[in-house]
C-alpha positions in Angstrom: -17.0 -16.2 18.2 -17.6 -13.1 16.0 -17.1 -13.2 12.4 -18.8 -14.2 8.9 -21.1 -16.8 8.7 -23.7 -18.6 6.5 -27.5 -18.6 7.9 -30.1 -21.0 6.7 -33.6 -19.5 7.7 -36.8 -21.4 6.7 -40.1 -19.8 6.4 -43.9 -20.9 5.1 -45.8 -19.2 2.5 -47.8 -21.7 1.1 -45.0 -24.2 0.6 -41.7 -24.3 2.5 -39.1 -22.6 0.8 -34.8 -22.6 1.9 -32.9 -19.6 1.6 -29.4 -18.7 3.0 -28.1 -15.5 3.7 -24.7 -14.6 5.1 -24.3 -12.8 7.3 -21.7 -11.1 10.0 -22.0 -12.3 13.8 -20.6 -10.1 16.6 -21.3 -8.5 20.0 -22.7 -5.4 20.7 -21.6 -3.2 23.7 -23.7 -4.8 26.3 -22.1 -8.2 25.0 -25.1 -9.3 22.6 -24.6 -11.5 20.2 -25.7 -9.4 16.6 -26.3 -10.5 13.2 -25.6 -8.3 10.5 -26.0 -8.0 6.5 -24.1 -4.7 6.4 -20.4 -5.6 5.3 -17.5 -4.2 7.2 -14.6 -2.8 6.4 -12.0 -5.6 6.9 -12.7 -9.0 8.7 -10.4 -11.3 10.0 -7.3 -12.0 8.6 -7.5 -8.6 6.1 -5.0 -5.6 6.3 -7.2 -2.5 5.7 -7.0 1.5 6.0 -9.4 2.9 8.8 -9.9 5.9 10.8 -9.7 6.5 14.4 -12.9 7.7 15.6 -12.0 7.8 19.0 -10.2 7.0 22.1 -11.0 5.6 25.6 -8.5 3.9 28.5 -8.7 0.5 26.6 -7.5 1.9 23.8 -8.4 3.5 19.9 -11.6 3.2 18.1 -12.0 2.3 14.5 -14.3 3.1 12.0 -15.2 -0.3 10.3 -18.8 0.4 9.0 -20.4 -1.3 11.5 -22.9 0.2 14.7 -20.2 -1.0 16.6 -16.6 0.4 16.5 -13.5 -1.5 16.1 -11.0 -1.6 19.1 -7.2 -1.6 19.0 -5.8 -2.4 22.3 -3.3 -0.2 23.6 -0.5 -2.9 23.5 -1.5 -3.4 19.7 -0.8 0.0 19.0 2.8 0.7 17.0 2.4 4.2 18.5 0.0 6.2 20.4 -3.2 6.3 17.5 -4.7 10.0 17.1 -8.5 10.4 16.6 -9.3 11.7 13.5 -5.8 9.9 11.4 -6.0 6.6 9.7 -4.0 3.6 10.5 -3.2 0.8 7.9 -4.4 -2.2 11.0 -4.5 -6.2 10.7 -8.2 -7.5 12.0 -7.5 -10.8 13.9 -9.4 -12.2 17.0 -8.1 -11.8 20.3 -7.8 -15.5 21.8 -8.1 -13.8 25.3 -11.4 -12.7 25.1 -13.0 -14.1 22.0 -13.2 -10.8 20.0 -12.6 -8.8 17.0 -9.7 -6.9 17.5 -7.0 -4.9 15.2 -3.8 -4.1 15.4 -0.9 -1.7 14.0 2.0 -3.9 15.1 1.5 -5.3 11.1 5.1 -7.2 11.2 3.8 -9.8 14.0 0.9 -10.8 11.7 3.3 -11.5 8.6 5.0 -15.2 7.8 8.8 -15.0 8.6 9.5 -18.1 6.7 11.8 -17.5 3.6 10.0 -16.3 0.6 10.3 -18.6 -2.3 9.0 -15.7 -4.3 11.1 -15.4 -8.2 12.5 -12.4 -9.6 10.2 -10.3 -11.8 7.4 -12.7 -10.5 3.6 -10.5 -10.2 2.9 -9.6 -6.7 0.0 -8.0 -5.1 1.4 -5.0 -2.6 -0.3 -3.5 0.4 1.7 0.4 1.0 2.3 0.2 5.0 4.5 2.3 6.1 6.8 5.5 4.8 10.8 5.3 5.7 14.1 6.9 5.1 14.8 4.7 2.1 11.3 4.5 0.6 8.0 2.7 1.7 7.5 -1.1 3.6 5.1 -3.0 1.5 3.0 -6.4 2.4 3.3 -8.8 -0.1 0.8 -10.7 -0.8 -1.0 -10.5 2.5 2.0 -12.1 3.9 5.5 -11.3 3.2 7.0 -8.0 4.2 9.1 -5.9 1.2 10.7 -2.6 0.6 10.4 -0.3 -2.1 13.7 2.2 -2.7 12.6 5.9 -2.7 14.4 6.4 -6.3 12.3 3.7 -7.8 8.8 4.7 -7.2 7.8 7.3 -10.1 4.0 7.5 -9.1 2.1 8.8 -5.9 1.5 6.6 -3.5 -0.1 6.7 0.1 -0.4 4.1 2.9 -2.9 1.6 3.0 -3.0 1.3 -1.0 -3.6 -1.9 -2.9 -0.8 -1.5 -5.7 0.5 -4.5 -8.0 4.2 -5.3 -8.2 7.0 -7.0 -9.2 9.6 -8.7 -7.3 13.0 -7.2 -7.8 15.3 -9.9 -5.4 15.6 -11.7 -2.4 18.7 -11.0 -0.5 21.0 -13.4 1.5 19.2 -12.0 4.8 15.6 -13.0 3.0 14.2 -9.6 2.9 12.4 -8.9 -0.3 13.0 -5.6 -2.7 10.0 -5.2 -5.2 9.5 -3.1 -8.0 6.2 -0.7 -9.1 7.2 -1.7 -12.8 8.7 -4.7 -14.3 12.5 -4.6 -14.9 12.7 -3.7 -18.4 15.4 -1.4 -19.1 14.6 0.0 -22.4 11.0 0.5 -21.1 12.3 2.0 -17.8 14.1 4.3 -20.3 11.2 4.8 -22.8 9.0 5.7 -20.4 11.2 8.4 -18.8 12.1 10.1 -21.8 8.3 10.8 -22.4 8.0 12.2 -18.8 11.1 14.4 -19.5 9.7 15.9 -23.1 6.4 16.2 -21.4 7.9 18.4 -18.7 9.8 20.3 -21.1 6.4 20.9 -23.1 4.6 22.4 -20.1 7.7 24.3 -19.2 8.0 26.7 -22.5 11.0 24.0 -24.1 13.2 24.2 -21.2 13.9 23.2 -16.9 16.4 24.3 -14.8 18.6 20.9 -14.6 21.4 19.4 -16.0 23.9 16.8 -15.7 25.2 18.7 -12.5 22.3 19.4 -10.7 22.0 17.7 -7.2 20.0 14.0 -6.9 17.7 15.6 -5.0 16.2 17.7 -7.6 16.3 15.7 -10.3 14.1 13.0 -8.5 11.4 15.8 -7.1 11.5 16.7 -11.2 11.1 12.9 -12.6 11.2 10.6 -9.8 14.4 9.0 -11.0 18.0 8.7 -9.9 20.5 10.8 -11.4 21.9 7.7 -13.5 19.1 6.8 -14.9 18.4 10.5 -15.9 21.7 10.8 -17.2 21.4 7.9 -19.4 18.2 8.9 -20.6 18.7 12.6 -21.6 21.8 11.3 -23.3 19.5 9.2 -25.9 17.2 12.0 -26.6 20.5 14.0 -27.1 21.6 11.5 -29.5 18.2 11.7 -31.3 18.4 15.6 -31.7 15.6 16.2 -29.5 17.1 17.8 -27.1 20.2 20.2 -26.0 22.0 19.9 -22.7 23.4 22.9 -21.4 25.7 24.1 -17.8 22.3 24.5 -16.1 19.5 23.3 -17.9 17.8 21.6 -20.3 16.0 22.5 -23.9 13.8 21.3 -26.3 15.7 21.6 -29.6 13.3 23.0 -32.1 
């Protein structure tokens, strides 16, 4: 079977001398068994981020950092893989034929037992795929989330390694998680800093106000129009700013 393993070699040089190396164990193309110290990409049981570096009738191949490419069957592929793209893929071993093998059909891999995760508990989060309402994360190698489009204020991209926070667990079991814990005030704190930041680079003043559509107050701040609301309403409070009909100033 292919995969890591620990070697023991002994050699003479005047007295006998034990020394272990590990190393990785899998078969060539012409089905020879080779032992490696060069570290792939992923082994098995790891979701990782890897590039198609070509296509045959069998299916995609993977760039994993070894002599010898990674397959993904075509039944393992989510949709038809394009050389040259990379694909967030789970490495498992097929139990047909004994091999390597990864696949993009990610949700198969992950447990479907109920989480018995807590709210605002640490998580560690795995970006895998982009949706309508925001991005599909793996959680903790095993547990499939989502996190809402209006609650991600950073960049992100698939195949990431990101630490989270839980936000709930529905009644249906799915997980919601958070890029940033739940505090409110910081939440707020933290906003109000991006929005007199953006005010700064902007000559003291942005084309938004309370009216202005959703839409392009989250492409300004990455926050929902609530949250910006309530936030631009403090800084009012504190006289560092003035709301007008269509935008916003820094008050000098």
């Amino acid at each position: 079977m292919e995969g890591s393993i620990g070697v023991r070699f002994c050699y003479q040089k005047k007295r006998l001398r034990l020394s272990e190396l590990k190393v990785f164990i899998y078969f060539d193309s012409e089905d020879r068994v080779i032992a490696t110290m060069t570290t792939p990409k992923a082994i098995v049981g790891d979701f990782a981020l890897m590039k198609v570096v070509g296509t045959s009738r069998v299916g995609a191949f993977l760039d994993w950092g070894l002599r010898k490419d990674l397959l993904v069957p075509f039944r393992e592929q989510r949709e038809e893989m394009v050389v040259g793209r990379e694909y967030l893929v789970y490495v498992y071993v097929d139990k047909t034929t004994d091999r390597i093998v990864a696949s993009t059909r990610l949700s198969r891999f992950l447990d479907k037992t109920p989480a018995d995760y807590e709210p605002g508990q640490e998580v560690e989060l795995i970006v895998a795929r982009r949706t309508d309402l925001g991005y599909n994360v793996i959680v903790n190698n095993s547990h499939e989330a989502i996190i809402y489009r209006n609650e991600i204020f950073q960049p992100i991209t698939i195949g990431q390694h990101l630490t989270g926070y839980v936000k709930t667990i529905r009644e249906d079991g799915k997980i919601d998680c958070i890029l940033q814990k739940n505090d409110g005030h910081e939440q707020i704190d933290r906003l109000a800093a991006l929005i007199l930041k953006k005010l700064e680079e902007n000559g003291g003043a942005l084309p938004v106000s309370d009216k202005s559509d959703p839409d392009e107050i989250y492409r300004l701040f990455g926050c929902s129009k609530k949250n910006y609301k309530k936030t631009v309403g403090g800084l009012f409070k504190q006289h560092k700013v003035i709301i007008g009909e269509k935008e916003l100033k820094l008050k000098k």
